[in-house]
C-alpha positions as CSV (number, residue, x, y, z in Angstrom):
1,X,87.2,-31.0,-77.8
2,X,90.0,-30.5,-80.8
3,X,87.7,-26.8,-81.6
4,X,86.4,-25.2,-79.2
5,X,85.1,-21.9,-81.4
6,X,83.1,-25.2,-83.7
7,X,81.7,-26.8,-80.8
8,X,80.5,-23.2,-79.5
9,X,79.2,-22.2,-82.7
10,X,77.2,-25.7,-82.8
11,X,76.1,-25.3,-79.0
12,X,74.2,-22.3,-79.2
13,X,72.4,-22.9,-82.4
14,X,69.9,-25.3,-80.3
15,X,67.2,-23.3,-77.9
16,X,67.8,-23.4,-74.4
17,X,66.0,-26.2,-74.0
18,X,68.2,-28.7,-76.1
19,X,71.3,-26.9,-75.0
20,X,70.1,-28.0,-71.1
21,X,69.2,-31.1,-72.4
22,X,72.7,-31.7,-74.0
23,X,74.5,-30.3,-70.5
24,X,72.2,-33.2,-69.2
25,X,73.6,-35.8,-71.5
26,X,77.3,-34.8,-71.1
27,X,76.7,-35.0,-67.4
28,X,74.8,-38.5,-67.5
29,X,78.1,-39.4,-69.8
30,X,80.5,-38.4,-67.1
31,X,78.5,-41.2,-64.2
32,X,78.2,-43.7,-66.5
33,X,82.1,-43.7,-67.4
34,X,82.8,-43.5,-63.6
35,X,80.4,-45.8,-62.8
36,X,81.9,-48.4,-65.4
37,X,85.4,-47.3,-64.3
38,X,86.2,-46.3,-67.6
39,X,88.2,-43.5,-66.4
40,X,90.5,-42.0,-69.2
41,X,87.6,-39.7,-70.9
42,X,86.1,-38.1,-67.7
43,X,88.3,-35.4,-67.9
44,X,88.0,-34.1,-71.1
45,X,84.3,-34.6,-71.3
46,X,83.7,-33.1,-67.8
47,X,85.5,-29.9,-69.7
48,X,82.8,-30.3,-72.3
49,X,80.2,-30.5,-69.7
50,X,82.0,-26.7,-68.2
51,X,81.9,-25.0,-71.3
52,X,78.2,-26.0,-71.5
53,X,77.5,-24.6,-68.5
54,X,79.5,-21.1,-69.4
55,X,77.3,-20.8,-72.9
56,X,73.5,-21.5,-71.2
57,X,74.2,-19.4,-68.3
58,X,72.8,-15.7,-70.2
59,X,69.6,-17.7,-71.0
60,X,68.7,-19.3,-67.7
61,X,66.9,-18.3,-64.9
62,X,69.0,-16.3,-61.8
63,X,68.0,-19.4,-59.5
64,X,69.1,-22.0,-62.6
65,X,72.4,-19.9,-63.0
66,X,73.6,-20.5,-59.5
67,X,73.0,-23.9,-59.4
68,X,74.6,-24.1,-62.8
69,X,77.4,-22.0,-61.4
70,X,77.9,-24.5,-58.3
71,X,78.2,-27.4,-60.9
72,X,80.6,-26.1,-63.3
73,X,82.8,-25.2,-60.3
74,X,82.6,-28.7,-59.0
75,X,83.3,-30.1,-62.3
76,X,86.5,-27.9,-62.6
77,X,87.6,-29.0,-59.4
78,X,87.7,-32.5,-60.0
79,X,88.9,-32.5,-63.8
80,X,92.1,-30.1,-62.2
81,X,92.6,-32.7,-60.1
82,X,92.0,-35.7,-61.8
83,X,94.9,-37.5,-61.2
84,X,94.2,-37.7,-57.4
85,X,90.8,-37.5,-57.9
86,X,90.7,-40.8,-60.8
87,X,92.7,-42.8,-57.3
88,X,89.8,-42.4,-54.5
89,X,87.1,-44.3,-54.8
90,X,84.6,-42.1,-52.3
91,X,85.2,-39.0,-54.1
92,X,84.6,-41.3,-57.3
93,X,81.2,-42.1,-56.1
94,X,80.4,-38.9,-55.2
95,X,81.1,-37.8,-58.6
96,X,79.0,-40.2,-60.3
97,X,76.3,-39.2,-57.7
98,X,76.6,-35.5,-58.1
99,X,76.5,-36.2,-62.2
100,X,73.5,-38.5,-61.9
101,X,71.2,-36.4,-59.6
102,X,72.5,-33.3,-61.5
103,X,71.9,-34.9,-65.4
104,X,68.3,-35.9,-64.2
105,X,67.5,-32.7,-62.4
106,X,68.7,-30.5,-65.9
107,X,66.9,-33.2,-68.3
108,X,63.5,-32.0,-66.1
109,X,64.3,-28.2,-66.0
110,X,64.6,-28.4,-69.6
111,X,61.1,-29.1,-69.7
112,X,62.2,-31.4,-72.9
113,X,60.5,-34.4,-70.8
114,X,57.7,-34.2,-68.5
115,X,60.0,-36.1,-65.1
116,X,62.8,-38.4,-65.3
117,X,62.0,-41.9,-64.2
């Protein structure tokens, strides 16, 4: 995330719609690196997946917004605490859980797909 104003600007020029859809993806990115215990990006693109968060939450439901709310503090928890977090494998899990359920769940509210198989 080298520019943050660029990846803003870029972010909100999709509907709501994509931009959930695009929250979904980062999320689904973040399990599949933990799940492949590729480790080193998680970080930076659970950040990404934050900032996401932040820029959809004017243009989402109240009940959406705190659920999105919950996420993005659970997201900011782990990246601050990465180093310990990268070392234990049951909070590992539970991240790639948390991202799984949560990228599948946003992909549906989008309403860009009809349900995720």
């Amino acid at each position: 995330m080298n520019d943050l104003g660029a990846l803003r600007t870029r972010f909100l020029q999709d509907t709501a719609a994509v931009r959930l859809g695009n929250l979904s993806s980062e999320l689904a990115r973040v399990a599949n690196l933990v799940r492949r215990a590729y480790l080193k990006p998680v970080p930076e693109v659970m950040r990404t997946a934050a900032w996401f968060i932040e820029w959809s939450l004017p243009e989402v439901s109240a009940e959406l917004q705190s659920s999105l709310v919950e996420l993005q503090v659970a997201l900011s928890r782990w990246w601050q605490r990465w180093e310990t977090v990268s070392l234990d494998q049951a909070t590992l899990a539970e991240v790639e859980r948390m991202c799984r359920e949560r990228a599948n769940w946003l992909l549906a509210a989008s309403g860009l797909i009809d349900a995720v198989a």
